[in-house]
C-alpha positions in Angstrom: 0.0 0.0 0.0 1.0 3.4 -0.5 0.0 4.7 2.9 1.7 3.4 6.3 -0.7 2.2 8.2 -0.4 2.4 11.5 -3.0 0.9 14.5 -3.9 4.6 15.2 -6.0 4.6 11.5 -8.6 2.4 12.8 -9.4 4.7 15.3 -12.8 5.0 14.2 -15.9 4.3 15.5 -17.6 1.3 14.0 -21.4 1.4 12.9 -23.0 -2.0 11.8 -25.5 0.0 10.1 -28.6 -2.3 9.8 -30.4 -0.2 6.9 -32.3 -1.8 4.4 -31.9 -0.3 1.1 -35.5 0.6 0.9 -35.7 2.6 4.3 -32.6 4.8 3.2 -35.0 5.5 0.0 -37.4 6.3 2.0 -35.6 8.7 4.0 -34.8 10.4 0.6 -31.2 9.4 -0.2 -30.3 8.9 -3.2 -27.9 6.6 -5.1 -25.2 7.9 -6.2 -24.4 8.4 -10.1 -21.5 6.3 -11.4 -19.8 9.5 -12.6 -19.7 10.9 -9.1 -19.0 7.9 -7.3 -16.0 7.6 -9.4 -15.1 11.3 -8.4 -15.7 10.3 -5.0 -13.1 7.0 -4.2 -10.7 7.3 -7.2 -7.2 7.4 -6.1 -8.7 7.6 -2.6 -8.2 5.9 0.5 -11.3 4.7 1.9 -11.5 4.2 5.5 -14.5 1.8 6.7 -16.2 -0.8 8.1 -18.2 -4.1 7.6 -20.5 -7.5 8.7 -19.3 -8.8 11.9 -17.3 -5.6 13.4 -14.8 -5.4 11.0 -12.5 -2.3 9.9 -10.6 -1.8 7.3 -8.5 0.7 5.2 -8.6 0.2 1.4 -6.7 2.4 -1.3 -8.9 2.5 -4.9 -5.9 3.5 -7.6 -7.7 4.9 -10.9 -6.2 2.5 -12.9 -8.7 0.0 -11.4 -6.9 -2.0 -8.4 -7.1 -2.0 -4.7 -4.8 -3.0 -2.0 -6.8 -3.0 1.5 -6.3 -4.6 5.3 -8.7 -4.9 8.2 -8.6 -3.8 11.8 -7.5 -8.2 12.4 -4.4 -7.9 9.6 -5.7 -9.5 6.8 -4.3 -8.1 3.9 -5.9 -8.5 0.1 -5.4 -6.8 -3.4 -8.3 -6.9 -6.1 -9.7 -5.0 -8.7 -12.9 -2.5 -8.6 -14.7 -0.9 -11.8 -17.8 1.2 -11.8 -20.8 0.2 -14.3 -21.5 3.8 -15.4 -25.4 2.8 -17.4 -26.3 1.5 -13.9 -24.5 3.4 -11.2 -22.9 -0.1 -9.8 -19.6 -0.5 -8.1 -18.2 -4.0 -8.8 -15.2 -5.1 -6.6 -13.2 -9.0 -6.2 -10.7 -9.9 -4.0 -8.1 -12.1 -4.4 -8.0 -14.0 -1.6 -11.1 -14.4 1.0 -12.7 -11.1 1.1 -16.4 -10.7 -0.1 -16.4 -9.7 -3.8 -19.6 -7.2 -3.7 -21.7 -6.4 -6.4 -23.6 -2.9 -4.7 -25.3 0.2 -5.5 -23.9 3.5 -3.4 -25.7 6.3 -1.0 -24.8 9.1 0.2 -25.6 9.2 3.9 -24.9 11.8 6.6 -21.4 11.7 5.5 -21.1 8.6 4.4 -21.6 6.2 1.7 -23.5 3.1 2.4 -23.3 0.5 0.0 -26.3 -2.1 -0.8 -25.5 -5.9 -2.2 -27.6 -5.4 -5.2 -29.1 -9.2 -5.2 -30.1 -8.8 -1.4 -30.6 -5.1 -0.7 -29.1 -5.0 2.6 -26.4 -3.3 3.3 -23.0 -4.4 2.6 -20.4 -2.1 3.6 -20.1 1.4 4.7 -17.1 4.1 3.6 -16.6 6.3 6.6 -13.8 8.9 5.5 -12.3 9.1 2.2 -8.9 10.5 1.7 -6.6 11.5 -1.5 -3.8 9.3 -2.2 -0.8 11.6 -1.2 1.2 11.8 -4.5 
C-alpha cells in the first residue's frame, strides 16, 4: 500500500449499520451516479467498516486496483470498476474477502453501500482521503 498504516487509523468508531436499502429511499437518499461515485473514491483511501465488526483501510488506484487490510491484519489486493449505465460498483478480492456487487448512497457523510441481489447493506465508507502523490 502506498499509505503506512499504523494501528492509530482504525481509530474509528464502527457502525454496523442495519439499513435496508428501501428505508434509506425512503428517508430520501439517493444513489449515487457512477460518474460521481468515481469522483468520490478514485485514487482515494477509503477508511471503513463491515458485517461482523470489521474495519478496514482500502486504497482504490484509478487504474482499477485495490490494495486494503482490516482492523485483524488481513491483507488483500483486487480489482474494482464502476458500471456507469447502472450506477454499480463492482469489486473481487483475491483471496477471502467478499467480492460485492452494490449500489452507493450518500448518507450523513457517508456512503452506504447495498448488495444489489439482497438489498441490505453491505459495507459502509466512513472517511475518504486523497492518495498523497
Amino acid at each position: 500500500m502506498r499509505h503506512k498504516i499504523q494501528p492509530s487509523d482504525f481509530n474509528f468508531e464502527f457502525t454496523g449499520n442495519l439499513f435496508k436499502e428501501k428505508d434509506v429511499i425512503e428517508n430520501n437518499y439517493y444513489q449515487l451516479s457512477g460518474t460521481g461515485l468515481l469522483e468520490k473514491i478514485s485514487d482515494k483511501i477509503i477508511f471503513g467498516d463491515y458485517l461482523m465488526g470489521y474495519k478496514y483501510i482500502t486504497e482504490l488506484y484509478k487504474d482499477g486496483t485495490s490494495e486494503g487490510i482490516n482492523n485483524v491484519g488481513s491483507h488483500n489486493s483486487g480489482i474494482w470498476f464502476i458500471d456507469m449505465k447502472n450506477n454499480i460498483l463492482d469489486t473481487k478480492w483475491d483471496n477471502g474477502w467478499i467480492d460485492t456487487i452494490t449500489r452507493a448512497y450518500e448518507v450523513d457523510g457517508n456512503i452506504e453501500l447495498f448488495d444489489i441481489d439482497t438489498g441490505n447493506w453491505r459495507t459502509t465508507f466512513k472517511a475518504i482521503k486523497s492518495l498523497e502523490k
